[in-house]
N, C-alpha and C positions, 0 to 999 in steps of 0.2 A: 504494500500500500504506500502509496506516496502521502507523508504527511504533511508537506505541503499545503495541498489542496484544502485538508482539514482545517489546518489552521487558517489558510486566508478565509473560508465560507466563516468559520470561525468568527472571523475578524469581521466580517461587512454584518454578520448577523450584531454581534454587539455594536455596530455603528450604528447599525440599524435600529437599532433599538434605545440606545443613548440619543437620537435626533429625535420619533417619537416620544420618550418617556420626559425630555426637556419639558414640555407642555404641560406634564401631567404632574411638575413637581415631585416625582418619585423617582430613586435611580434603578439602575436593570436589576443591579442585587437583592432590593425589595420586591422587588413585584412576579416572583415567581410565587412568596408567599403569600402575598395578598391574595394574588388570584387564586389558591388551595383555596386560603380563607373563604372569601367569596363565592366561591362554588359549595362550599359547604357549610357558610352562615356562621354556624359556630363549630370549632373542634377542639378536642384536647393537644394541648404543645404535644406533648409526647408522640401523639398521632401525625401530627404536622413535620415534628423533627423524619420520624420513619419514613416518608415521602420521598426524602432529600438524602444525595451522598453527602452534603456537606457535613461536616464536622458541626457540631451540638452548639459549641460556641458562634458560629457563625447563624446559626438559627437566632439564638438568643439575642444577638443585637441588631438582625432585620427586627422583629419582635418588638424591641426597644424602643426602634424608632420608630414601626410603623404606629405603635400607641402614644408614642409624646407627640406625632403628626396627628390626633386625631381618626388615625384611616382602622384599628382595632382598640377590642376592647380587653383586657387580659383580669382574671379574676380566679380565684385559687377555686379549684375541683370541690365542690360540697361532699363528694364522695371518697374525695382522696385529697385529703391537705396537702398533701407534697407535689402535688399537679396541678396544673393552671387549665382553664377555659377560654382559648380567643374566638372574641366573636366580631365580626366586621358591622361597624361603624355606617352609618347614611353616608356620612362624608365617603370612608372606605368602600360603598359600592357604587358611586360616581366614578369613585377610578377602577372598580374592578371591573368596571363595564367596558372603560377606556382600554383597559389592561389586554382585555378578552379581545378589544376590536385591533390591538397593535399587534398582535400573538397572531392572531387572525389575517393580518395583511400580509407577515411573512410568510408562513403557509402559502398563501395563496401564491406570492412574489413568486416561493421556492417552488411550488408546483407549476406555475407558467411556464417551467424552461424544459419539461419532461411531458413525454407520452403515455401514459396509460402502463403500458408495459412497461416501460421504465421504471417509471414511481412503485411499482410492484415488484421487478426486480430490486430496487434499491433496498426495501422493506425487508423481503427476503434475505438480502445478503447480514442488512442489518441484524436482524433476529439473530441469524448463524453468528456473527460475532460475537450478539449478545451471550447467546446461550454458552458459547462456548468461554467467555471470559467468566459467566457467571459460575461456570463447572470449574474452569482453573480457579479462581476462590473462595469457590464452596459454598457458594451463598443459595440465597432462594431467590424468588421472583421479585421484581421492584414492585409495588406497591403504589403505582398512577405515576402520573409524568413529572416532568421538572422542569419545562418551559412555560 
């Protein structure tokens, strides 16, 4: 595989996404969580962390900020003191709608340049990748997406 390639699509997807998310006062780091949030109104961090390869700590200060901006609402688990509850904010579904429609344009940018078969082979190869990295480190299935 030339990784290259990966890295510049890489590259124009975060450009991409840094000139949309300008408008929307949120940067690309936050708004993968939001939009979890948002799509599911309210959830437990622990559920939201699992979502995400990131590291625990970096959940934690999207989190941070998405609640000192307003866009979530964080509140300790009634049923488990030691876990929180985030639930998106009026404010926060003004942009997860925004969110949904930026996420949306790429898709669409990135499917304009492929046929049918293609975007299906591409899928395919993907999957084989995935499964196969997931078998080298032993892990289980991811658990919904991460853009």
């Amino acid at each position: 595989m030339d990784r290259r390639y990966n890295h510049m699509i890489s590259k124009y997807h975060h450009r991409f996404l840094e000139e949309r998310f300008k408008n929307l006062v949120i940067n690309r780091s936050e708004a993968p969580y939001l939009k979890i949030i948002y799509l599911n109104e309210r959830i437990k961090m622990n559920d939201l962390i699992a979502k995400f390869f990131f590291h625990k700590s970096h959940t934690t200060r999207a989190i941070k900020s998405l609640v000192s901006d307003g866009y979530v609402l964080k509140t300790i688990d009634s049923d488990d003191k030691r876990s929180y509850i985030l639930e998106i904010t009026e404010k926060g579904k003004s942009v997860g709608e925004q969110i949904i429609k930026v996420l949306d344009e790429w898709e669409e940018l990135m499917d304009s340049f492929l046929e049918k078969e293609e975007k299906e082979y591409i899928q395919v190869l993907q999957k084989k990748i995935y499964d196969k990295l997931k078998d080298y480190f032993q892990e289980g299935d991811a658990d919904g997406e991460t853009t």
